[in-house]
N, C-alpha and C positions, 0 to 999 in steps of 0.2 A: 434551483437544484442544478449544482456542476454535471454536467456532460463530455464524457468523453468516447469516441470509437474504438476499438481494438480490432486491429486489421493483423489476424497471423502471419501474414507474409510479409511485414513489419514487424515486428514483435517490440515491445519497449525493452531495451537493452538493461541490461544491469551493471552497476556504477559502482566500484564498491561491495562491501555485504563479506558475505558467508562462505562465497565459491573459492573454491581453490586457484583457481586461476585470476579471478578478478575481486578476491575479497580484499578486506583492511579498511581503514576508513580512505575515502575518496571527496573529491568536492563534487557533489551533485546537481550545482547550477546546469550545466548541459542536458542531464534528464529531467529536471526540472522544466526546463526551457518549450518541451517536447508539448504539443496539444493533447497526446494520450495518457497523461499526468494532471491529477487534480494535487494541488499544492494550497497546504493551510497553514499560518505562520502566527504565532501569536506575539501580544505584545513583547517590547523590549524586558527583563527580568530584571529585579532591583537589589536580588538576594542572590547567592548562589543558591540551586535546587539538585539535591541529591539523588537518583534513583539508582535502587539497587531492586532485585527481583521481576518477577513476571508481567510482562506487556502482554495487552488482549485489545483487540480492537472492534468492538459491534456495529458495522455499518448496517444501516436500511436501505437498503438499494436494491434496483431497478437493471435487467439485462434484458436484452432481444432472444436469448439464446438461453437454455440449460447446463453447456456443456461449457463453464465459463471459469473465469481464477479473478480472486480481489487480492491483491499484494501490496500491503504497508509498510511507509519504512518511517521510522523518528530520526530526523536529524539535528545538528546542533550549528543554528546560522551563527556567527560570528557578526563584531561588527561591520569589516569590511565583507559580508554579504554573502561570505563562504560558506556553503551548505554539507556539512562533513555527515552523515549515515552512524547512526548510533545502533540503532536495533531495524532489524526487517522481520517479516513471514510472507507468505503465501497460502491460501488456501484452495482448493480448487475445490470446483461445484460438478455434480451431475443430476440429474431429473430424481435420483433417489436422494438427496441430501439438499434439495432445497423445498423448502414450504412455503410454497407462494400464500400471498394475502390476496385476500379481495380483489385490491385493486394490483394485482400481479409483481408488488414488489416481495422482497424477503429480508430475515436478518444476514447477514453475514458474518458471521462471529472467525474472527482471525487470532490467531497464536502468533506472537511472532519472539523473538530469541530474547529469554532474559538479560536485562539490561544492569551496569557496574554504570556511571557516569555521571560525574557534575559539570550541570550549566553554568558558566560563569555571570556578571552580573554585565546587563549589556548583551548580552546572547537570548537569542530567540530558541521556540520549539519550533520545528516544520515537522508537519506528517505530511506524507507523500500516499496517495494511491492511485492506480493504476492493475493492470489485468497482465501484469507480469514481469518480471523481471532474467531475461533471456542472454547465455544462457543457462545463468546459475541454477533456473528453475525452467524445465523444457516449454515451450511454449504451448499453450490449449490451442488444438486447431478448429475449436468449434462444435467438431460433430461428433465428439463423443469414441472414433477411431480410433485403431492402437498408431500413437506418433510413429512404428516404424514403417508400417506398411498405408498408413492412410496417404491419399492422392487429392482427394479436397478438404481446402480451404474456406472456411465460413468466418464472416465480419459478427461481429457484437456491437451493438449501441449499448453504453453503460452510464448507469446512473448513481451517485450519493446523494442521498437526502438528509439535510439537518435542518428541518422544520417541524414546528409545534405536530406531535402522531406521531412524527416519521425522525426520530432525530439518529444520530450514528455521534458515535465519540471514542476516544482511544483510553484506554484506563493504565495510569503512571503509577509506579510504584511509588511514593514519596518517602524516601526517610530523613526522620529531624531526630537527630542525635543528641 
């Protein structure tokens, strides 16, 4: 089960995406790089693969905290290893929108922006998650306070799980023409 912290007063930056100021696509090695970044890359593709339409991503996952954000993004590695941002989202959690289980994990069901793009053959998928993307998306400080006037700061332990019960996966649109 990958493991990562999320420390607000770090926040994981964002690379690329949707913001105005720092959208377009970007190479995302450098947040990759980062230990508050779980990074999954699948094999080399032998076809090109087309997606058009809606990305959704249902993690099973595990936090210390309520007051938390899961932020996905699909990128398109290249062969020399460059990691370019295809699609992202964000969602953010509060004590009324999550359903803990038994054992105190939940789903985490993310939206993240419809996707137009073809992998070429020789190019990987990466999905990226991570508890934010800053500061295209404000960053969660934990305690569930309004960001303008809150004054503390609270850490998250975070968890993905993609085990037999507990699996999490990202849903492609695939179109064959």
């Amino acid at each position: 089960m990958p493991e990562a912290g999320w420390r607000p007063a770090d926040p994981t930056p964002s690379i690329g995406g949707i913001g105005m100021l720092t959208g377009g696509a970007a190479d995302n090695r450098p947040l990759e790089a980062r230990s508050d970044v779980l990074v999954y890359t699948s094999d080399e593709l032998g076809e090109p693969l087309e997606l058009i339409g809606p990305v959704e991503a249902q993690l099973h996952v595990g936090s210390s905290l309520d007051h938390t954000d899961f932020f996905v993004r699909v990128c398109d590695v290249s062969p020399d290893g460059r990691s370019v941002n295809v699609c992202d989202g964000l969602q953010r959690f509060d004590p009324a929108s999550i359903r803990r289980n038994p054992d105190a994990t939940f789903t985490a069901a993310v939206a993240l922006w419809p996707v137009g793009h073809t992998f070429a053959p020789g190019h990987r998928i990466r999905v990226q998650v991570s508890s934010g993307a800053h500061p295209v998306y404000a960053r969660n400080l934990g305690t569930g306070d309004p960001s303008a006037t809150a004054t503390t700061l609270q850490n998250a332990d975070q968890a993905v799980h993609h085990e037999p019960g507990r699996l999490s996966w990202v849903t492609l649109p695939h179109f064959s023409g």
